[in-house]
N, C-alpha and C positions, 0 to 999 in steps of 0.2 A: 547297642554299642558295648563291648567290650571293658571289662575293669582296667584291660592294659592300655588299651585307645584312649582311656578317661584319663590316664596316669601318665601318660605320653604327653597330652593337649597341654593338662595342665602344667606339666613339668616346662615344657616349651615355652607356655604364657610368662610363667616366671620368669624364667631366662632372659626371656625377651624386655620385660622390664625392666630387672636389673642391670641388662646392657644398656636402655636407656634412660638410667638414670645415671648422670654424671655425678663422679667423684670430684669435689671442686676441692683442690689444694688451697693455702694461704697464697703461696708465691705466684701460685695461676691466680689467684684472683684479683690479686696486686696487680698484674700485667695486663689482664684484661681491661679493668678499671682505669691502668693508664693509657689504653689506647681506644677505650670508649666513651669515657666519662666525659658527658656536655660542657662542666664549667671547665675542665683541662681545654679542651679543644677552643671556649670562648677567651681563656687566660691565653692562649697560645696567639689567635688572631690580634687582640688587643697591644699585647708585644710585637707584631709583627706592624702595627700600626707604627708605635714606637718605633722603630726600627727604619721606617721607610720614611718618616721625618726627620731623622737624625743624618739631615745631608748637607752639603755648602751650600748647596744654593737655598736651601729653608733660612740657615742661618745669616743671609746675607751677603757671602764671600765673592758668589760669583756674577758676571752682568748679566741685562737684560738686555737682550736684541728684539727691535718690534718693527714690521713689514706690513705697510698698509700702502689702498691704494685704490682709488677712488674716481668715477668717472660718473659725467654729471651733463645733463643735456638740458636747454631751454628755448621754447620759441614765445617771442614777446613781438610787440606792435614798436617801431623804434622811430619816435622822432626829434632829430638831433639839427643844431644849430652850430653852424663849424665856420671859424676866422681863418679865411684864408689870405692869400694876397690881393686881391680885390673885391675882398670885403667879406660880408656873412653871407654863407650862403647855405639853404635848407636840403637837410638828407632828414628824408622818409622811406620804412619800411615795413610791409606789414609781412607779419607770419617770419619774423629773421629768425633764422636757428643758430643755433652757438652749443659748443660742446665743450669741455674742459676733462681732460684724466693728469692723477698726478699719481706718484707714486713714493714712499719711500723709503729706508732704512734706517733705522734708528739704532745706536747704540749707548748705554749706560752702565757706566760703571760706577758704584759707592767706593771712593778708596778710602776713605775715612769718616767714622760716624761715631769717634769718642771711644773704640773699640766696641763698643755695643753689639757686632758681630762677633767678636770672640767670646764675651759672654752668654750672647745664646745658641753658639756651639756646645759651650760647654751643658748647658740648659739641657739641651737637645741630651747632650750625650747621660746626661746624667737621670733625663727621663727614658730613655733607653733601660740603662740599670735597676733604673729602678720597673718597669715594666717586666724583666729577667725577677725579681725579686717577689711581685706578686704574681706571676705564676706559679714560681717556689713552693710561695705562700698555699695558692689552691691547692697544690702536688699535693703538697704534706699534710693536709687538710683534707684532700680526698681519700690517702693511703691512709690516715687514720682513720676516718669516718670507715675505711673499708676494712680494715685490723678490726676496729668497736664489734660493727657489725656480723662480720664474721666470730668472732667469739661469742657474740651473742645465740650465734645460729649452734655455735658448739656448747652451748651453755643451756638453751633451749633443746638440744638434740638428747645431752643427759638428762637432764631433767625427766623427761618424755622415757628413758629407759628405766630409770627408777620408777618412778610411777607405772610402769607395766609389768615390773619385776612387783609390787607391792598388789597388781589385778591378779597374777600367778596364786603369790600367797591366798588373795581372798577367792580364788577359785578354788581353791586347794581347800581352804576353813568350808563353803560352801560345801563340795563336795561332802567332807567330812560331816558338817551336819544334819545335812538331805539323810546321808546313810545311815545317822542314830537316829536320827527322828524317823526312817520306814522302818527299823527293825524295832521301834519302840524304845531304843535308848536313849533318847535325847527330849529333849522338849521342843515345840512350834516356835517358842520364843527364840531359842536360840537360833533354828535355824534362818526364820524369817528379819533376824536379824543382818544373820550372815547373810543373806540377799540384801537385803539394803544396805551394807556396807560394802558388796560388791558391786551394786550398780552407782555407789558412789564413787567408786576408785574407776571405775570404766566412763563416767562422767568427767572425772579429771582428767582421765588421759586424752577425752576428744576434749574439752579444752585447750589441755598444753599440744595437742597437734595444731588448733586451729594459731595459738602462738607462733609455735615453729614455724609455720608455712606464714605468717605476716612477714615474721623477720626474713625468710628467703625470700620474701618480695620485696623488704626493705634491700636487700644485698644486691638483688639482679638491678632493681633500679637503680644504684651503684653504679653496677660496672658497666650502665649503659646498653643492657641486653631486654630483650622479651620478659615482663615480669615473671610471668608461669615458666618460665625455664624451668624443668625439674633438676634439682641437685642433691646431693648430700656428702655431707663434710665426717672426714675419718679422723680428723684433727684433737691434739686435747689443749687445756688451757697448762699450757708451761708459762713457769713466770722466772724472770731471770731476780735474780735475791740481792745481787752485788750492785744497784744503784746506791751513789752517795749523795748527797743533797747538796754541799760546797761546790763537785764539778757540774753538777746540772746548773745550778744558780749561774757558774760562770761559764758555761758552754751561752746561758740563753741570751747575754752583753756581745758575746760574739759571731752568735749562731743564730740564733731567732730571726726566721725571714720578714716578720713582721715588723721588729723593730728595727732591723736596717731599713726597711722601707720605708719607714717614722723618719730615719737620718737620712735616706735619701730625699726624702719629703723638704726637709729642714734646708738641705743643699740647693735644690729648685727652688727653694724662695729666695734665698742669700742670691742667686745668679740672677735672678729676676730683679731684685732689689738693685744692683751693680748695673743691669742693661734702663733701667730707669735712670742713674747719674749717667751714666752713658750721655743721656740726651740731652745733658744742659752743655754740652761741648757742640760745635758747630761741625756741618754734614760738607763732605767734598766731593763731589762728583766730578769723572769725566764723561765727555758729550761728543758723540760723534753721529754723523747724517750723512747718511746721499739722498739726494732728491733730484727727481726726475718728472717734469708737465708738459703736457702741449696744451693748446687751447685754439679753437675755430670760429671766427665769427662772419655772419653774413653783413653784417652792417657794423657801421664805423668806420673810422680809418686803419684800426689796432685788427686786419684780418684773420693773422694768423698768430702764433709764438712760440718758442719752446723752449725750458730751460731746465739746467744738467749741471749738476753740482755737489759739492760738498760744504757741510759744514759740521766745526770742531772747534771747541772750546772746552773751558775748566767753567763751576759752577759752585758756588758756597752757599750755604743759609745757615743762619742762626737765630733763634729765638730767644731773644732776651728777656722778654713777657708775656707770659699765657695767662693773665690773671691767677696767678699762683697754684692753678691745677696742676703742675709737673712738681712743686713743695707738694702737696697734699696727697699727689701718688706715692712718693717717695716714703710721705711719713707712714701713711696707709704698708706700704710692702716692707719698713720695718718694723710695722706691729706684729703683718702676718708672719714676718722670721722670729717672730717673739712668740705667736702663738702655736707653730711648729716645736719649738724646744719646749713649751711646754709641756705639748701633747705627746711627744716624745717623751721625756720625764715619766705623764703619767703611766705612758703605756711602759716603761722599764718595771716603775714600781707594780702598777697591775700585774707584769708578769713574774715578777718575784713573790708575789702574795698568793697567785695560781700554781707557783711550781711548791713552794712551803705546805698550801692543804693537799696537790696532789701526794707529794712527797709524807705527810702526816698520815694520808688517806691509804697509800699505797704500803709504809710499816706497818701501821695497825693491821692490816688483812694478813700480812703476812703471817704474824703471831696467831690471829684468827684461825687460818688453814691448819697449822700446826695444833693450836687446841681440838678444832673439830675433826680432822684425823683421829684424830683418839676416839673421840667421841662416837664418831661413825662405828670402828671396828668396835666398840661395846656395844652400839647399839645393834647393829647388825649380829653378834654373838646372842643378844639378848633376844632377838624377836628368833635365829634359829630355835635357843633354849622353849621359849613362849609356842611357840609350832608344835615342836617334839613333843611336850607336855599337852597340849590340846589332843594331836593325836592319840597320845597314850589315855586321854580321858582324867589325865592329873591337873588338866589346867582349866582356865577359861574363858570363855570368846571375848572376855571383857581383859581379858588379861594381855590376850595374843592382841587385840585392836590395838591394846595400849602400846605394845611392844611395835606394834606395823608402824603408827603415828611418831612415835619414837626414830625408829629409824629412817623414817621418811624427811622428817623433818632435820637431823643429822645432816643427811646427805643431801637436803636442799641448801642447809645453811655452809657446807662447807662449799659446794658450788658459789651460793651468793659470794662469799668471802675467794675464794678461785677471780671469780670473772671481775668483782670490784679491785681487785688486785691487778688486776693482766689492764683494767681500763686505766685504771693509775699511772701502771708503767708505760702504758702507749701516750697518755698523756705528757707525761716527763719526757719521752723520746722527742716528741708534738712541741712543745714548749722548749727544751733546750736546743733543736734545731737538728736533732740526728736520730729522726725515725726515717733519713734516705738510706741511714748506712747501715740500714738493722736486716 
C-alpha cells in the first residue's frame, strides 16, 4: 500500500469523525432538554390532570341524569285463597311464571348546598394554577440542572486542554533529556525523571477524559437522549458581573415558582376550609322521574299491569348532629391553613438565605477570577522563562517541574473560580425566578 493510500485512509477516518461528533450549543441543549426531559413531560401530564378536573360538573354546578332498567322473571308453586261472592274459594298453581320490567329516568339537581360549589370551583381552579406553577418549577429546575451541567462539561473540556498542553511541555523536557543523557551531557537522573513526570501528566489526562465523558453522560441523561451520544461543546464560561442582590431578593417574593406554589398551597386549603362551613347550611335538591313497568302474571287475579309516569318534587336535608365530626373537620382544616402560611414563611425565608450565600458565593469568585488572571499570565510567562532556560542547559528539571505545577495549578484554580462563579449566577437566575428569560 502506498504512503498516499495510508494518508488518504486516514485523512478520511478523521473527517469522518469529526463529522460525527456533535457540536452541542447551550441553547440546543436548553431545547432538547425541553422537549425530552422525563420529569417535564411527567410535570406536563400531572397539570393536565389538573386541568381535566377543574370542570362544573367536578365542582357540583351541574345535574345528574340516571337511566336504569330492570327485567325480572319468576316461576313459583301458587297456592292462593280468594273471598269472593259466594264465599272462599281455592286457586292453585304449579310452575306459574310472572315477569316484571321497569324502567326509568331520573333527574337531579343540587340548587343549593351553602354555596359549597362555588368554593370548590374555585379549589379546582386554583389547583389548576397551581399544577401550571410546578411545572414552572420542574422547567427551571431542569434548565438549570442543564445550564450546571453543561458548564461543567466546559469546565471539564479545559481542564482536559491544559493538562495536555502541560503532556506537550513534559514531552518536550523528556525529549530534551533523552538527548543529553545519549550524547553524555545529562545524567540518567534527570532524565528518568523526566519520564516519570511525563507518565504522570499522561496519567492525568486519561483521568480528566474519563471525567469529561461521566459528565457528558450526566448532560445526555439530561436532555433525555442516548447516554453515549458523542458530543463536544465549543462554549466558554461567560459570567454576567451586573447582578445585584436587593433586585434578586425581591424578584424571588414575586417570581420564585416555588413559593407561589407555597401560596397557592395556602389558597387550596382556605377554600377547602370555606367548602367544609359550607356543609353546616342545609342541601336543596330538585327531583324529577319518568318511570315506566309492566308486569305478567299467571296466577292470581292481578294478570297483567302497566304503569307510566312521572314524578317531581323539591327535596331538603339538613344535619343538625354528626356527633360533632363536621366541628372537628373544620378545626382540623384551620390548622392545616395555619400550617400552610407557616410553611410558606419558612420557605420565603429559606429562599432569602440561599440567594444571600449564592449571592456572597457568586462576589467572591468574581474578585477570584480577577486575581488569578494575573496570576495565570505570570505563571504561564514563568514556566515559558523555566523551558527556555532548561533548553539552553541554564536551568533545571526541578525548576521547569516547578514552574509546569505552577502554572497548572493557576489555570486550574482560575477555572475552579470561572465555573463556581457561572453556578452562582445560574443559581440566582433559579431562585429569583428569571432563568426563563435568560
Amino acid at each position: 500500500m502506498s504512503k498516499k493510500l495510508v494518508v488518504l485512509l486516514l485523512t478520511s477516518f478523521l473527517i469522518s469523525n469529526l463529522s460525527a461528533q456533535e457540536i452541542l450549543g447551550l441553547r440546543e441543549a436548553v431545547a432538547i432538554g425541553l422537549e425530552n426531559n422525563f420529569d417535564i413531560k411527567i410535570a406536563e401530564k400531572d397539570q393536565l390532570v389538573n386541568k381535566n378536573n377543574n370542570t362544573l360538573g367536578n365542582a357540583g354546578f351541574l345535574p345528574t341524569v340516571d337511566l336504569t332498567a330492570d327485567k325480572t322473571f319468576q316461576v313459583q308453586d301458587v297456592d292462593l285463597e280468594i273471598q269472593g261472592p259466594e264465599g272462599i274459594f281455592p286457586l292453585s298453581d304449579r310452575g306459574a311464571q310472572s315477569d316484571r320490567f321497569n324502567t326509568s329516568a331520573g333527574f337531579n339537581w343540587t340548587v343549593f348546598d351553602g354555596f359549597g360549589m362555588f368554593m370548590t370551583r374555585e379549589r379546582l381552579t386554583e389547583l389548576e394554577s397551581q399544577g401550571l406553577l410546578d411545572k414552572k418549577v420542574t422547567v427551571e429546575n431542569t434548565i438549570a440542572a442543564i445550564y450546571n451541567t453543561y458548564y461543567r462539561t466546559v469546565f471539564e473540556q479545559d481542564r482536559l486542554s491544559v493538562l495536555k498542553e502541560t503532556v506537550e511541555i513534559s514531552q518536550a523536557r523528556l525529549s530534551f533529556a533523552q538527548s543529553r543523557y545519549e550524547v553524555g551531557k545529562g545524567s540518567k537522573l534527570d532524565y528518568l525523571a523526566a519520564q516519570v513526570d511525563y507518565n504522570t501528566d499522561r496519567s492525568n489526562v486519561l483521568r480528566q477524559e474519563e471525567l469529561l465523558n461521566n459528565v457528558k453522560i450526566d448532560l445526555n441523561v439530561l436532555l433525555g437522549r442516548e447516554s453515549s451520544t458523542p458530543f463536544s461543546v465549543n462554549g466558554r464560561i461567560d459570567i454576567n458581573p451586573d447582578l445585584q442582590s436587593d433586585p434578586l431578593l425581591q424578584k424571588v417574593s414575586r417570581l420564585n415558582p416555588s413559593l407561589l406554589s407555597a401560596i397557592s398551597e395556602q389558597n387550596v386549603a382556605f377554600l377547602e376550609y370555606k367548602e367544609l362551613l359550607a356543609e353546616r347550611y342545609p342541601t336543596v335538591n330538585l327531583e324529577f322521574s319518568y318511570d315506566r313497568g309492566t308486569s305478567n302474571n299467571d296466577a292470581g287475579q292481578l294478570r297483567s299491569s302497566s304503569t307510566n309516569g312521572i314524578t317531581y318534587g323539591v327535596s331538603a336535608s339538613w344535619n343538625i348532629f354528626d356527633g360533632f365530626n363536621r366541628k372537628r373537620e373544620i378545626q382540623n382544616a384551620k390548622v392545616r391553613r395555619e400550617i400552610t402560611q407557616l410553611e410558606r414563611d419558612a420557605l420565603e425565608l429559606s429562599l432569602q438565605g440561599e440567594v444571600n450565600k449564592a449571592y456572597v458565593n457568586y462576589a467572591n469568585n468574581l474578585q477570584l477570577i480577577d486575581l488569578e488572571k494575573s496570576n495565570v499570565e505570570i505563571a504561564l510567562e514563568n514556566e515559558g522563562i523555566a523551558l527556555d532556560r532548561y533548553e539552553l542547559g541554564a536551568g533545571t528539571s526541578l525548576e521547569l517541574r516547578e514552574a509546569q505545577r505552577n502554572a497548572v495549578d493557576s489555570q486550574n484554580r482560575l477555572l475552579d473560580a470561572q465555573l463556581v462563579a457561572k453556578l452562582a449566577e445560574i443559581e440566582l437566575l433559579r431562585l429569583s425566578g428569571s432563568i426563563l428569560t435568560q
